[in-house]
C-alpha positions as CSV (number, residue, x, y, z in Angstrom):
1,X,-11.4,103.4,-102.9
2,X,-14.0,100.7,-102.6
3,X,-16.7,103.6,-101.7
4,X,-16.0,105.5,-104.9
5,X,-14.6,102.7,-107.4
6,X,-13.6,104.7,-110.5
7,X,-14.5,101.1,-112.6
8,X,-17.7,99.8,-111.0
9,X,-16.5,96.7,-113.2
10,X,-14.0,96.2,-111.2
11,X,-15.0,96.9,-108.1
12,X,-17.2,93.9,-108.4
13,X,-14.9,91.8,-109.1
14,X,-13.3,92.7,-106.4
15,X,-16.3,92.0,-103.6
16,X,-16.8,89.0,-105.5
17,X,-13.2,87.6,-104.9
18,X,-13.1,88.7,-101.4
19,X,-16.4,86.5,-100.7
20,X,-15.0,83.7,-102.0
21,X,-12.4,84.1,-99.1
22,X,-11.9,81.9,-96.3
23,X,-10.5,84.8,-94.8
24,X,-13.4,86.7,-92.8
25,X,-13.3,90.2,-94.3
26,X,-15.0,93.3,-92.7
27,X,-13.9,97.0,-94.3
28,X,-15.0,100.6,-92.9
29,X,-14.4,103.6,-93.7
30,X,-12.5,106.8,-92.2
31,X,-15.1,107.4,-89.6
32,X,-15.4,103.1,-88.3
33,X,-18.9,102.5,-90.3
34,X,-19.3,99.1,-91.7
35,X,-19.8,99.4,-95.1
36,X,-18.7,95.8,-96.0
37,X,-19.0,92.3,-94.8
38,X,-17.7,88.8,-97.2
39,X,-19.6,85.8,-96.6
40,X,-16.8,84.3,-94.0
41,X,-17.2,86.9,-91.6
42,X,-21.2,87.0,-91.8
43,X,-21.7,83.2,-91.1
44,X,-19.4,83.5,-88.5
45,X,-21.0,86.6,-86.9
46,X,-24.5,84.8,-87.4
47,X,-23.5,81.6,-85.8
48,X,-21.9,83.6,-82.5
49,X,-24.9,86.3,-82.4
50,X,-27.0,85.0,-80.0
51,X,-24.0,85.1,-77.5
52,X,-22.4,88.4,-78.4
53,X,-25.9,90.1,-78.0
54,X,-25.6,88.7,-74.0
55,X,-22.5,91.0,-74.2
56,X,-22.7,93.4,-76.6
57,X,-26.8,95.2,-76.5
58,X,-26.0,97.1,-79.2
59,X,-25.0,94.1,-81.7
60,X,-27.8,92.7,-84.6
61,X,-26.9,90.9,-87.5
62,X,-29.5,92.7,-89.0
63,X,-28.0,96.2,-88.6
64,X,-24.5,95.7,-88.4
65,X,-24.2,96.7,-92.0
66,X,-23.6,100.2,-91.9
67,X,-23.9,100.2,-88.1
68,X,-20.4,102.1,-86.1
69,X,-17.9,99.4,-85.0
70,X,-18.6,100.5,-81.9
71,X,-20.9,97.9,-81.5
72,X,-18.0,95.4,-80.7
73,X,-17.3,97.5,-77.4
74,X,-18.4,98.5,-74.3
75,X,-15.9,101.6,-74.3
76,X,-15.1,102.5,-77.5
77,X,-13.3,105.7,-76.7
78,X,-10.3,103.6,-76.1
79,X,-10.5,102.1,-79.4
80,X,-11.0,105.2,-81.7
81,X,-7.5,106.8,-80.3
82,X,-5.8,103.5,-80.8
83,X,-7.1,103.3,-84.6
84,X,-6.9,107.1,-85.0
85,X,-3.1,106.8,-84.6
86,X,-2.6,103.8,-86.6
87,X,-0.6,103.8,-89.1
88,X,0.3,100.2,-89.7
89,X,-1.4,97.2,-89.2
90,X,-2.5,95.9,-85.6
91,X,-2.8,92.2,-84.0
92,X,-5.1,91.8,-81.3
93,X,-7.2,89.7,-79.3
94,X,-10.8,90.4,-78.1
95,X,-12.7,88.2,-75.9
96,X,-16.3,88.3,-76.0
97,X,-18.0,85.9,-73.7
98,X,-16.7,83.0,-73.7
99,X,-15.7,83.9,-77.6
100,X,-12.4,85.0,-78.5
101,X,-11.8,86.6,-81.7
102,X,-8.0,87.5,-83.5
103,X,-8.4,90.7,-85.3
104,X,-5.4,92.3,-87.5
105,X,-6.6,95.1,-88.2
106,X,-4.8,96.9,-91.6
107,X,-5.1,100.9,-92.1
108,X,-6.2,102.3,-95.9
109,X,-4.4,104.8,-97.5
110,X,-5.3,106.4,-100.8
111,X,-3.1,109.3,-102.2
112,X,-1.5,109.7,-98.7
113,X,-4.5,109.8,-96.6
114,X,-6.7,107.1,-94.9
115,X,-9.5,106.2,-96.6
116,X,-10.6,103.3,-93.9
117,X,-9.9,100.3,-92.2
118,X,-9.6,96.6,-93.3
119,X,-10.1,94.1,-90.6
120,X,-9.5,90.5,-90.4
121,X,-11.3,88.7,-88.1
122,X,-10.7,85.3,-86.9
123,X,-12.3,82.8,-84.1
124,X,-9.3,82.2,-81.6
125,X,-10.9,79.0,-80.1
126,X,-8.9,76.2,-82.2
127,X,-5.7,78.8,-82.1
128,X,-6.1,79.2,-78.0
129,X,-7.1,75.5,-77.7
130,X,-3.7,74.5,-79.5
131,X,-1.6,76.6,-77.8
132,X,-3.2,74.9,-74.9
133,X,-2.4,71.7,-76.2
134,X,1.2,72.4,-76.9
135,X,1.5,73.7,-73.3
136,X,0.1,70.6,-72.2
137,X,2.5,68.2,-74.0
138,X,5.6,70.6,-73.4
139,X,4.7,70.0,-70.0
140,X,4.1,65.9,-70.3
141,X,7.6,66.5,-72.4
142,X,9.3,67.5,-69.5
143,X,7.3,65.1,-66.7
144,X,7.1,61.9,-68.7
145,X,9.4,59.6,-71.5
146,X,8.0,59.9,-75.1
147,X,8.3,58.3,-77.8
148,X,7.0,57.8,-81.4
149,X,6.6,55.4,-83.4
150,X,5.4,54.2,-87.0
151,X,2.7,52.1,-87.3
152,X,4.3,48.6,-87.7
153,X,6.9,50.2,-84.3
154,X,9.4,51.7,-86.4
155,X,11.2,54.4,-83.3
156,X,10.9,57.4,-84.9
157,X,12.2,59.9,-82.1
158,X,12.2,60.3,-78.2
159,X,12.7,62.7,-75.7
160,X,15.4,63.0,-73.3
161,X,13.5,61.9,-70.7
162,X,13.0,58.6,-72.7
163,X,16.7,58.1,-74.1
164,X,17.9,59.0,-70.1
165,X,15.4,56.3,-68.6
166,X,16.6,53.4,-71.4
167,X,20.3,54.5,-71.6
168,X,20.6,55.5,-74.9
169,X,21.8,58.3,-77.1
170,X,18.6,59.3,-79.8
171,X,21.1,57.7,-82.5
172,X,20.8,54.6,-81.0
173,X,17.3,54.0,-81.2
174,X,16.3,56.3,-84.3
175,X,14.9,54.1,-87.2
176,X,15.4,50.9,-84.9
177,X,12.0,48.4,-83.8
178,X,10.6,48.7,-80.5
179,X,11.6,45.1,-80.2
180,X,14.5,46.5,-79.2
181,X,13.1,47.3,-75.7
182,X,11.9,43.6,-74.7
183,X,13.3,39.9,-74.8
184,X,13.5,37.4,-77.4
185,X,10.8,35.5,-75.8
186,X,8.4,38.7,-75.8
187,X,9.5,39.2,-79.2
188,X,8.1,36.2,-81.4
189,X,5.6,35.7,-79.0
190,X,1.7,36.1,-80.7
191,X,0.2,38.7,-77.6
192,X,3.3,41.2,-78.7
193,X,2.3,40.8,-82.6
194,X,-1.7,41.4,-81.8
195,X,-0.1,44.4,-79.4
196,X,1.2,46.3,-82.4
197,X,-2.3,44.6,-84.7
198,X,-4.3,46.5,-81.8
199,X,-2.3,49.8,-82.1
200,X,-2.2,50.0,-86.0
201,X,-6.3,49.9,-85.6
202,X,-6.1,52.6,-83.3
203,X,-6.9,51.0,-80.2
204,X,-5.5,53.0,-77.3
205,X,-3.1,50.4,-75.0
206,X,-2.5,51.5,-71.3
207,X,-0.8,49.1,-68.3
208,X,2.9,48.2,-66.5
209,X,4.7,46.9,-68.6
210,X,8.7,45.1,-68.1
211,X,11.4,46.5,-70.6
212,X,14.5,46.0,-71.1
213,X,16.8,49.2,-71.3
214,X,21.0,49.4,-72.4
215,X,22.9,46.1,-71.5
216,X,19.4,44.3,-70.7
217,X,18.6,46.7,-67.3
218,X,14.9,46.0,-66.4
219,X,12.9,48.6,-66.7
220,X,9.1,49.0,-65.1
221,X,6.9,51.6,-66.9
222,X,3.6,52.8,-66.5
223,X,2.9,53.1,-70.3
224,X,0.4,54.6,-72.3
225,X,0.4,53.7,-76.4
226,X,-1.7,56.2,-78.2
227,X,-2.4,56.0,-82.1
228,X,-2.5,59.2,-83.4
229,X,-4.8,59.8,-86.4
230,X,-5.0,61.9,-89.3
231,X,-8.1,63.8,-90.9
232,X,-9.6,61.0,-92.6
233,X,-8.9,58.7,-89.6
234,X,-5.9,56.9,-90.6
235,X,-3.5,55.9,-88.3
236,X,-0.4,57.8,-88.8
237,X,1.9,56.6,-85.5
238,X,1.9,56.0,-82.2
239,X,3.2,58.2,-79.0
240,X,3.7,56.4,-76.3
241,X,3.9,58.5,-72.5
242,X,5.6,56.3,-70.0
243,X,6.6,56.7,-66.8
244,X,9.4,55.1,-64.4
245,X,8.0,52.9,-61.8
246,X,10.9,50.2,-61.3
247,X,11.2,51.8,-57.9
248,X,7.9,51.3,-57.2
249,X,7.8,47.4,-58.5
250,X,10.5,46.5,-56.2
251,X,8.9,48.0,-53.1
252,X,5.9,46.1,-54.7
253,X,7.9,42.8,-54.9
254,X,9.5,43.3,-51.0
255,X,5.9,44.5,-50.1
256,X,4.1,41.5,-51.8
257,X,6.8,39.3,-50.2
258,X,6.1,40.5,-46.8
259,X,2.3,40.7,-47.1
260,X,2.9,36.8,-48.5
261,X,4.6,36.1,-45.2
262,X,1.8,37.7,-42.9
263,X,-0.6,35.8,-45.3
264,X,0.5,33.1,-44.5
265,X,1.0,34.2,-40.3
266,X,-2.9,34.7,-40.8
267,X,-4.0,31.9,-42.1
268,X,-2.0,29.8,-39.4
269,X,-3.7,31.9,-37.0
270,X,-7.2,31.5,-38.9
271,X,-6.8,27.9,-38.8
272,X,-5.3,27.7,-34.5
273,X,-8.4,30.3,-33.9
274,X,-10.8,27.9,-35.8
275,X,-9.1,24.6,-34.0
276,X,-9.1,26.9,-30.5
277,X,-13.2,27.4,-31.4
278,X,-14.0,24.2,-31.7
279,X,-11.7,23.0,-28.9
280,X,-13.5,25.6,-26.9
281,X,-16.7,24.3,-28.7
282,X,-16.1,20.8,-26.9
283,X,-15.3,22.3,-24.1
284,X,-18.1,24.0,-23.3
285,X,-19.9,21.5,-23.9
286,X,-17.4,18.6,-21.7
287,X,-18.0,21.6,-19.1
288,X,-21.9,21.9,-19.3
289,X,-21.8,18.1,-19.0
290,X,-19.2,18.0,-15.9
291,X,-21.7,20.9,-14.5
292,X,-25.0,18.5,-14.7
293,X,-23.0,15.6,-13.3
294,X,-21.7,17.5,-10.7
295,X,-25.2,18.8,-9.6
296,X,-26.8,15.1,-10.3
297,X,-23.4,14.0,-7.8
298,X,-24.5,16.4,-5.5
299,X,-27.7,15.5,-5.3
300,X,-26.9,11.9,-4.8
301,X,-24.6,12.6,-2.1
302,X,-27.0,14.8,-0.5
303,X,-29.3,11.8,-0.1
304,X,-26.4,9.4,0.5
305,X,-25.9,12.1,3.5
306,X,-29.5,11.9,4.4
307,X,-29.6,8.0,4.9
308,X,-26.3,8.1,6.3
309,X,-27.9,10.5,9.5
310,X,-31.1,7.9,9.4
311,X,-28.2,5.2,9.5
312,X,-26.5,6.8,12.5
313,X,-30.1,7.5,14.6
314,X,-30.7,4.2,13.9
315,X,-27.3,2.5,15.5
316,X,-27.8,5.3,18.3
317,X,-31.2,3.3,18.7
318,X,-29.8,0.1,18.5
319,X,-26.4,1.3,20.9
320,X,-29.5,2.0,23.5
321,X,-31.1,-1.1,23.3
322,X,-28.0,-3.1,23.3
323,X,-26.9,-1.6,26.6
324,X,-30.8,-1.8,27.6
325,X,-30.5,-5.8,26.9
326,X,-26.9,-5.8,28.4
327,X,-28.1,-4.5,31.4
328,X,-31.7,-6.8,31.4
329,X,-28.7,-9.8,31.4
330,X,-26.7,-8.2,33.8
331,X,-29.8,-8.6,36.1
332,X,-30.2,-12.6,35.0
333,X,-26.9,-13.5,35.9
334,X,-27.7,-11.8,39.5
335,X,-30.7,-13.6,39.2
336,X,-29.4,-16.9,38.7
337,X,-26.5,-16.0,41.0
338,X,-29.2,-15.8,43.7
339,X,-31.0,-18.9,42.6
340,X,-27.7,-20.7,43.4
341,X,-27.7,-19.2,46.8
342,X,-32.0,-20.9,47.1
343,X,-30.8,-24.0,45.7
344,X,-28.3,-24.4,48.0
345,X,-30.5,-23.8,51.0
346,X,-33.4,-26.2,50.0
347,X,-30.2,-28.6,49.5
348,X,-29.8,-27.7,53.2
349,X,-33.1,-27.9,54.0
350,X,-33.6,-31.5,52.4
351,X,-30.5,-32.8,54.5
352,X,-31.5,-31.1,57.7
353,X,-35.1,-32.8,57.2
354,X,-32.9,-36.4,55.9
355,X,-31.0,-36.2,59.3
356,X,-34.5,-35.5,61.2
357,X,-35.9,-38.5,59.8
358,X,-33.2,-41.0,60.0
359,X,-33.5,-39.5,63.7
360,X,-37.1,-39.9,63.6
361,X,-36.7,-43.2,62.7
362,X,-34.1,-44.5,64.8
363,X,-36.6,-42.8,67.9
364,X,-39.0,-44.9,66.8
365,X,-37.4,-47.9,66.8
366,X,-36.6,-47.7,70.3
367,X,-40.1,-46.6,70.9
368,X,-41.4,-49.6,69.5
369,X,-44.7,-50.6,68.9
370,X,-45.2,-46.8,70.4
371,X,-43.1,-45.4,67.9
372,X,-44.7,-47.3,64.5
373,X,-46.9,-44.8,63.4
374,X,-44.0,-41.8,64.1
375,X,-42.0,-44.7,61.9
376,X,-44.1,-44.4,58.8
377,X,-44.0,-40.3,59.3
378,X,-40.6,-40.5,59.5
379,X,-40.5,-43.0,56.5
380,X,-43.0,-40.3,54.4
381,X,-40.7,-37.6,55.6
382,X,-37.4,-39.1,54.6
383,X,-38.9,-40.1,51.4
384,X,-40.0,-36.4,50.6
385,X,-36.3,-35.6,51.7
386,X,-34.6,-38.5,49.0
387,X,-37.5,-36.5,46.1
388,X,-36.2,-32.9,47.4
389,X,-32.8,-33.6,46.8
390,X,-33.3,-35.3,44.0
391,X,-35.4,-31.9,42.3
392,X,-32.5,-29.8,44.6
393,X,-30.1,-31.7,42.2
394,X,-31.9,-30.7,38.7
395,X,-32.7,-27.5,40.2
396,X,-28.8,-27.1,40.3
397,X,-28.4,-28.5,37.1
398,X,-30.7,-26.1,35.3
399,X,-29.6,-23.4,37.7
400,X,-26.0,-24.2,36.7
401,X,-27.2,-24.1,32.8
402,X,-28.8,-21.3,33.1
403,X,-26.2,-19.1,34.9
404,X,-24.0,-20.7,31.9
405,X,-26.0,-19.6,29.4
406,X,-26.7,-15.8,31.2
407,X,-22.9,-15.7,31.2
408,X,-22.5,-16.5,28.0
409,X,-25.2,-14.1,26.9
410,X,-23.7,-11.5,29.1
411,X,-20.6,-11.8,27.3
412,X,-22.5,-12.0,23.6
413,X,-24.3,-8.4,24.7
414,X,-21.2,-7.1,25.6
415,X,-19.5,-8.0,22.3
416,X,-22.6,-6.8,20.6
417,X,-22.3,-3.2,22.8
418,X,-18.5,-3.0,21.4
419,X,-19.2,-4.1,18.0
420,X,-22.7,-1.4,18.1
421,X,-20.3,1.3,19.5
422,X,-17.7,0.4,16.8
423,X,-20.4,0.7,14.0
424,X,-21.8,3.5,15.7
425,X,-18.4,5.5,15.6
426,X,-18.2,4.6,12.1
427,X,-21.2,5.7,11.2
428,X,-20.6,8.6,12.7
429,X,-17.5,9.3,11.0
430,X,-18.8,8.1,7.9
431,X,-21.5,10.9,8.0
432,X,-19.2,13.8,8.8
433,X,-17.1,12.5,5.9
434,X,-20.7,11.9,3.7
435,X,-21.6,16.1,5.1
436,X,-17.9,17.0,4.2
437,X,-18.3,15.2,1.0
438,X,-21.6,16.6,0.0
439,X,-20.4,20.6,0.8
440,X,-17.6,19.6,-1.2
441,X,-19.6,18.5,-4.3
442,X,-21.7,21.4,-3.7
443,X,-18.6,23.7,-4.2
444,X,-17.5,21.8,-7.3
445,X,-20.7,21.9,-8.6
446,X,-20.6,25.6,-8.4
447,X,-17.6,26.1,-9.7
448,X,-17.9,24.2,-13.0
449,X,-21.2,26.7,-13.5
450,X,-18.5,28.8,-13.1
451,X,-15.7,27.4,-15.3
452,X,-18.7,26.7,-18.3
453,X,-19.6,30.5,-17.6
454,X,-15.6,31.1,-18.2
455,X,-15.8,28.4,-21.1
456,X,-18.7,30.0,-22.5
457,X,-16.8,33.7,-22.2
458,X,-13.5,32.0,-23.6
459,X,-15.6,30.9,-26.4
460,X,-17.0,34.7,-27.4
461,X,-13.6,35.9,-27.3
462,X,-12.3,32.8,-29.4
463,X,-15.0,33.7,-32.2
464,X,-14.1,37.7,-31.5
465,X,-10.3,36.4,-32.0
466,X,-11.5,34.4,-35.4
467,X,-13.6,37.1,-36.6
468,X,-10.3,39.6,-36.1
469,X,-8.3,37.3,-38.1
470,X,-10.2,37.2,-40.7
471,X,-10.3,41.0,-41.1
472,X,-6.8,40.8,-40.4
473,X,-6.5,38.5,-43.8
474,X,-9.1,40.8,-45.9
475,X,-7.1,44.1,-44.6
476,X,-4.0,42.5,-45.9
477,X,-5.5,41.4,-49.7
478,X,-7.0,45.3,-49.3
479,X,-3.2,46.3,-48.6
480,X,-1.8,44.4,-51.5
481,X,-4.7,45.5,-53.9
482,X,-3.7,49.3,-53.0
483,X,-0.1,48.8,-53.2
484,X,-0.9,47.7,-56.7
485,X,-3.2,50.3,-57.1
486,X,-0.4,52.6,-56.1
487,X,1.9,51.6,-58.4
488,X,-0.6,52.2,-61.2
């Protein structure tokens, strides 16, 4: 009917109404030509031609009137049996790229035969994408508590999932303020009046928050407050998606009370591993002191040892001149031992030659005048006698001194040999002790190298131990920041 109008009049009138349409219109006739296209269809065929000729070769804007509707397929002989058998109108769905189209086509019929086609096309993009969208939120419907609300927090309605969380039947909240879910306190305080001032300007809110559900049971949710908004912008409510995590709080709360606890173990430790340091600090450096004292004690020993061997050559020295001298005095006593024994004989000797002159003299008496000159000899020789026994006498004096004074000397030497081998044996036993000493020193000279090598070591592994710690402490504020995390 629309190829052959019997009133062109109205026939025009027609194409004119249908191209002021929003419904995208394309008609053919009995054998699928094109033979009209409104203005809805074209624009939207124009704005999707440059991707439906990557699909379709065949397809130009410029031809399609007139063109087969072919065009729109890659195997059309599917198509043409479907339509050739149709006797009512037909939903479908074409995909095109990454277009998709809802077509209904609607057979023609004029005085019981068809005289073509009428199909309605329409993009499927916003119908797909909501379907997608309801799909999504059916399935945050069944995960997650929603509700709504007004703008100024007016409950409007929740799902089960919300009403099972808080306790209460839809009834019970329906028309009520979210108020309702928090204390007094929370209530008239100014951060939960610019909370709902921040919604009704559409300003997503998402965090934990602390409710309070039936009979004042705390509740932890992770929520999430949406302002939804109409055409023009306008807020029109506000869904909120929330999710239990009061579990999760508590084990935060034990955890955080726990990881409090080691804190604190870890700081004590921090603090005894930073005392230990610098206790090991001072001790390295008591030990590096004790180390050079040591070496400047051995050292001094050492030469302490050294004078301590001159010390004892020198009293063996002395031990051999002692006895030297000892026996040199030995040898003057015999000596004026034996002068004794001389003395004694010229005392003899002067006697004998006494008694010869007082015989001498009484001879020449009774010689007489005969005998003078023998007297005066024997006068001389008695005189000599008197002066010998007189020098016999000093002689035994001195001698007598002198053997005094030898004895006494003898007995001096041989305290000064007893005293020299008493110093000498001390001496001697002063220098093993001075040797012993100085091997000792020598040891503990080498062993606080040792200990300040140990000290030194002690002190690594002290700093090491600090340095642990303190990871220790930053891997427990890491564990507390993910177990909030995790809650989140």
């Amino acid at each position: 009917m629309f190829m052959r109008p019997a009133r062109p009049d109205r026939h025009a009138e027609r194409l004119a109404a249908l191209d002021c349409l929003r419904a995208k219109i394309m008609i053919a006739d009995p054998d699928l030509n094109i033979v009209y296209l409104n203005r809805a269809v074209r624009e939207m065929m124009a704005e999707a031609e440059e991707e439906l000729k990557r699909e379709l070769p065949r397809f130009s804007m410029a031809t399609l009137m007139g063109s087969n509707i072919d065009v729109f397929h890659k195997t059309p002989d599917h198509q043409r049996r479907m339509l050739a058998a149709l006797d009512k109108p037909h939903a479908a769905t074409i995909r095109i790229g990454s277009r998709a189209f809802d077509l209904l086509v609607t057979p023609l019929m004029e005085a019981g035969r068809r005289s073509g086609f009428v199909v309605e096309w329409e993009d499927a993009h916003h119908r797909l994408l909501n379907l997608d969208y309801a799909a999504q939120i059916a399935a945050i419907q069944r995960a997650q508590a929603v509700i709504e609300f007004t703008v100024d927090g007016t409950i409007m309605k929740a799902n089960q999932n919300f009403l099972q969380l808080m306790g209460y039947a839809e009834a019970e909240v329906a028309g009520r303020h979210h108020r309702m879910f928090v204390d007094e306190e929370t209530a008239r305080s100014a951060d939960y009046a610019e909370f709902w001032r921040k919604l009704a300007s559409g300003a997503p809110l998402a965090a934990q928050y602390r409710r309070l559900a039936k009979g004042g049971r705390p509740v932890w949710i992770e929520g999430s407050y949406n302002p939804i908004l109409d055409h023009r912008g306008q807020v029109t409510k506000v869904v909120k998606f929330a999710t239990d995590i009061t579990a999760q709080m508590d084990l935060l709360g034990q955890l955080k009370v726990q990881i409090d606890s080691i804190d604190v173990a870890v700081g004590r430790s921090n603090r005894e591993a930073n005392a230990a340091r610098d206790a090991v600090g001072t001790a390295t450096g008591d030990v590096h002191s004790v180390a050079g004292n040591a070496e400047a004690l051995a050292a001094s020993i050492n030469a302490i040892a050294g004078n301590m061997e001159t010390s004892r050559a020198a009293t063996d020295v002395a031990f051999e001149q002692a006895e030297a001298v000892g026996t040199d005095t030995d040898g003057l006593a015999a000596a004026a031992k034996a002068m004794g024994g001389i003395v004694a004989l010229i005392s003899n000797v002067a006697s004998q030659i006494n008694l010869l002159a007082l015989n001498a003299t009484i001879e020449a008496a009774r010689a007489g005048e005969a005998g003078k000159g023998f007297a005066v000899v024997a006068s001389e020789v008695k005189n000599l006698a008197i002066q010998a026994a007189r020098a016999t006498e000093q002689i035994t004096k001195e001698i007598d001194g002198l053997q005094a004074r030898s004895a006494s000397v003898a007995m001096a030497m041989a305290s000064i040999r007893e005293q020299v081998t008493t110093v000498r044996e001390e001496v001697s036993r002063a220098a093993s002790a001075v040797s012993e000493q100085a091997a000792v020193t020598q040891e503990m000279s080498a062993s606080a190298q040792s200990a300040s090598t140990a000290v030194a070591t002690v002190l690594g592994n002290v700093e090491e131990i600090s340095a642990a710690v303190q990871e220790v402490s930053g891997a427990v504020r890491q564990t507390m920041e993910a177990a909030q995390a995790l809650v989140r």
